[in-house]
C-alpha positions in Angstrom: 98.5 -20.4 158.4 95.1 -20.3 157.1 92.5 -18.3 158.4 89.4 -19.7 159.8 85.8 -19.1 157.5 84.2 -15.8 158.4 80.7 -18.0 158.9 82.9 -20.5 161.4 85.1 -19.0 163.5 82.6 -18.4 166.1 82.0 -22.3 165.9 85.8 -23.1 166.1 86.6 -20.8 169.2 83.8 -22.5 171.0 85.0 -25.7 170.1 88.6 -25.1 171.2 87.3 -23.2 174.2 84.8 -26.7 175.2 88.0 -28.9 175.2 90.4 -26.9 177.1 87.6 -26.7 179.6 87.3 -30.7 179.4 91.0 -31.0 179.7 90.7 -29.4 183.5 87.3 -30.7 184.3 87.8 -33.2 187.2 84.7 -35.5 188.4 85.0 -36.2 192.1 81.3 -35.7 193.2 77.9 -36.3 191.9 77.3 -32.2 191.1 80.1 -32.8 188.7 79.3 -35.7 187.6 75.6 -33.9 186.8 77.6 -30.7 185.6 80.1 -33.0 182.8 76.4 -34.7 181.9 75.1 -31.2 180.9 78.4 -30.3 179.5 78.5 -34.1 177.1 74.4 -32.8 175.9 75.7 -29.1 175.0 78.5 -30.9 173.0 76.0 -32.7 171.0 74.4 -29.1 170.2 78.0 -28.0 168.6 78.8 -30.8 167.1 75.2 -30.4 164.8 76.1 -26.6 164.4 79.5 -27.6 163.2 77.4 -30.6 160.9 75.3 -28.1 159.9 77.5 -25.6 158.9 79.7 -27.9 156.5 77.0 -31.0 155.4 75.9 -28.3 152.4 80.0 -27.6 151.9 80.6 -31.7 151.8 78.0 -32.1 149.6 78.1 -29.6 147.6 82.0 -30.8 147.0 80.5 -34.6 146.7 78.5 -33.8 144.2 81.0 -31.7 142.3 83.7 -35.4 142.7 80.9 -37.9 141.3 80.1 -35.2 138.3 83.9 -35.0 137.8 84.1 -38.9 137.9 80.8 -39.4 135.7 82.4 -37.2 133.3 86.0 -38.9 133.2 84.1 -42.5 132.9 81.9 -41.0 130.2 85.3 -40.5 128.2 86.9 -43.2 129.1 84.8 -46.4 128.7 84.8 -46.2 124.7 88.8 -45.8 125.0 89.0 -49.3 127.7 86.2 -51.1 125.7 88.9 -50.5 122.8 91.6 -51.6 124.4 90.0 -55.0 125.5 89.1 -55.8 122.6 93.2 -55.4 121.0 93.9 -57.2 124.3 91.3 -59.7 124.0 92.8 -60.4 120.2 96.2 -60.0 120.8 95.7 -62.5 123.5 93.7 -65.2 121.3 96.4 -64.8 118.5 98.6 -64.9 121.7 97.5 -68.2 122.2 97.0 -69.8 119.0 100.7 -69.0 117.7 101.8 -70.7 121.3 99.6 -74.4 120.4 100.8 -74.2 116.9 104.8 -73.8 118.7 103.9 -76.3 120.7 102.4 -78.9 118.2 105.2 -78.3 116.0 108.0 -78.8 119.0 105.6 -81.8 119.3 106.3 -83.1 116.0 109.9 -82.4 115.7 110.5 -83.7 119.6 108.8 -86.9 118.1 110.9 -86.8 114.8 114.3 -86.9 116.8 113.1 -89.7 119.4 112.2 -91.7 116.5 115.7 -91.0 114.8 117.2 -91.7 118.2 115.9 -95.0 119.2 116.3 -95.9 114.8 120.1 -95.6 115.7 119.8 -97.1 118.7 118.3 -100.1 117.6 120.8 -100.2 114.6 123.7 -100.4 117.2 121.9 -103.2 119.1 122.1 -105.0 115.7 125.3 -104.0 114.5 126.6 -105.4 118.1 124.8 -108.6 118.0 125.5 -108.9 114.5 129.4 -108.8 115.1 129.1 -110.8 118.3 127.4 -113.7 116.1 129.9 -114.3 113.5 132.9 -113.7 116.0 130.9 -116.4 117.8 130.6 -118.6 114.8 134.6 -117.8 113.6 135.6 -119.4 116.9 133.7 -122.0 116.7 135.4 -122.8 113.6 138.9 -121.9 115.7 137.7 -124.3 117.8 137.3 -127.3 115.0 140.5 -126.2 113.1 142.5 -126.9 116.7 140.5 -129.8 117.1 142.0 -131.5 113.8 145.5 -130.2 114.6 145.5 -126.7 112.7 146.7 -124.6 114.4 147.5 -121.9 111.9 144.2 -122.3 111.0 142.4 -122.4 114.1 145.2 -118.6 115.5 143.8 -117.2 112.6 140.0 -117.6 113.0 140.5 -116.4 116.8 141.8 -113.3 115.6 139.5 -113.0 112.6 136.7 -113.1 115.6 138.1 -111.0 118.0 138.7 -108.4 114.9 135.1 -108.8 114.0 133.8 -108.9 117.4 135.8 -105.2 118.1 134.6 -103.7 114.8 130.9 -104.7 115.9 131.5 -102.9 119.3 133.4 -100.2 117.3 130.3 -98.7 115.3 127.6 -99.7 118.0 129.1 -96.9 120.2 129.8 -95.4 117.1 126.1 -95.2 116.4 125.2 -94.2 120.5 127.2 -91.2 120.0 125.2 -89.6 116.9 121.8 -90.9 118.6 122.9 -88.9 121.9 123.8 -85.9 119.5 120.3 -86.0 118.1 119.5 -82.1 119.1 116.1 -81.8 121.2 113.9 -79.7 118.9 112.8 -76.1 120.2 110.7 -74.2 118.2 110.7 -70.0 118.9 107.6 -68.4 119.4 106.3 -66.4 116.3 104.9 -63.7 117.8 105.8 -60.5 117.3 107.6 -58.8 119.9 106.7 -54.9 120.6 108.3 -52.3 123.2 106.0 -51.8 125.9 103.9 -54.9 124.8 104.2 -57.9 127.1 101.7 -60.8 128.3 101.6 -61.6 132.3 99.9 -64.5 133.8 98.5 -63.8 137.0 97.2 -66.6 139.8 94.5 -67.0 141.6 93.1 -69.2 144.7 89.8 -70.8 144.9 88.4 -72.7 147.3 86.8 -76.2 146.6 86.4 -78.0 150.2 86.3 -75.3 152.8 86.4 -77.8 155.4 89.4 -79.9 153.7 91.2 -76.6 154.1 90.2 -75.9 157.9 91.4 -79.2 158.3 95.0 -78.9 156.5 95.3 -75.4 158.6 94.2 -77.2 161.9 97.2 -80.1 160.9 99.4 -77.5 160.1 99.5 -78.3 156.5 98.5 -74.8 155.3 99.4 -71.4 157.0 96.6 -69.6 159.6 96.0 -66.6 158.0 94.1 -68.5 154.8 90.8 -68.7 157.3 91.0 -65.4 159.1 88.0 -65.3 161.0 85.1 -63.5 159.9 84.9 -60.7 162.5 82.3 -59.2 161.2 79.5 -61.8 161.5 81.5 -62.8 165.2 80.7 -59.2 166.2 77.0 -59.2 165.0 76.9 -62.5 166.7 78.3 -61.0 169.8 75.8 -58.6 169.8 72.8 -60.3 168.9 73.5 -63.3 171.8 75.5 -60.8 174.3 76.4 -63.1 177.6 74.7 -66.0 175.5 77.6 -65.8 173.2 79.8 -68.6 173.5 82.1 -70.4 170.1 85.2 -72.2 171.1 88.4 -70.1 170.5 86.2 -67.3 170.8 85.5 -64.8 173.9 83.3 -62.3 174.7 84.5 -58.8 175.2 82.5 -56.4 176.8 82.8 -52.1 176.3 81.0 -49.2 178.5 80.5 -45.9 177.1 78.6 -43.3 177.5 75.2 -42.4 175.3 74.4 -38.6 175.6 71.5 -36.3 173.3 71.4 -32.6 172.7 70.1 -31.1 175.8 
């Protein structure tokens, strides 16, 4: 247990001693009521005795902290100015090698869509190519049957349905390798070091105040994003006492007690 300060223990035992006499005091009459009055005035007397005797501690100890802190910002705002400006240029290279990525992945995305609708087209054709001479082979099938050959006319059916099959054949054919086409992804090219990462942090900020009041009052957005300023409500309250009157909003009322040093 620690000992009480030679210079305060006088101060503490009549401190102690004024509360466990508060603790029993009852007020039942108007000679107590007077005697707790002079009782509340000789507490404001201790209370600047015990201000008195520790204000020149406090700040003697305040002053000792904000030297302490001058000194340790002294030292340290050439070591943070240095490491803004790494971060600051690791950042901008950061950022530079991530738009050249992307403009390449760009490219290359581009590349392969180009090479996939190329093969696409060229099964379109291929299809419509084979579907145009099988076409044409039985119409021919058609004639040779027409002047009795039928020999003729079996063979240019299957001749066309060969044709038309092979056409079909390499169309999917060529819908296979455009759907194998690889989507590009181009790796970042930065560097990666231990203990070295980037973090993207997120912010609100408030355009329409009133579009937000609004969404809150809809329930579109949560309550606590327009917490009430209680601050201004209570110097409001204050300044307009019974006037004070905002919808939502009561009044609340507090008596206390005002005493001075006797």
């Amino acid at each position: 247990m620690n000992s009480p300060l030679p210079q305060t223990a006088s101060i503490e035992k009549e401190a102690q001693q004024a509360l466990i006499v508060a603790k029993d005091f009852k007020i039942v009459n108007n000679e107590q009521y007077t005697t707790a009055a002079e009782r509340l005035k000789g507490l404001k007397g201790l209370l600047k005795q015990v201000a008195d005797t520790f204000e020149p501690i406090i700040s003697k100890a305040f002053a000792a902290h904000r030297e302490a802190v001058a000194q340790r910002k002294k030292h340290e705002t050439p070591l943070l100015e240095a490491e803004g400006i790494y971060k600051r240029a690791m950042l901008t290279y950061t950022q530079e090698q991530e738009r050249q990525r992307q403009e390449q992945e760009r490219k290359a995305r581009e590349a392969a869509e180009r090479e996939q609708a190329k093969l696409r087209e060229q099964a379109a054709a291929a299809e419509a190519k084979a579907k145009a001479e099988a076409e044409e082979l039985r119409r021919k099938a058609e004639e040779a049957a027409a002047a009795g050959r039928a020999e003729e006319a079996a063979k240019l059916a299957a001749k066309a349905q060969t044709t038309e099959d092979k056409g079909a054949a390499k169309a999917e054919a060529l819908q296979d390798r455009a759907s194998l086409v690889p989507t590009p992804v181009i790796a970042s090219n930065t560097p990666t070091v231990a203990g070295i990462s980037t973090r993207k942090t997120y912010a609100a900020k408030v355009t329409d105040k009133m579009a937000l009041i609004k969404a809150v009052a809809e329930g579109r957005a949560p309550n606590n994003v327009i917490e009430p300023n209680q601050t201004v409500l209570n110097a409001l309250a204050r300044s307009m006492k019974e006037g004070f009157a905002y919808p939502g909003v009561v009044l609340v009322t507090d008596t206390g007690i005002a005493s001075k040093a006797s």
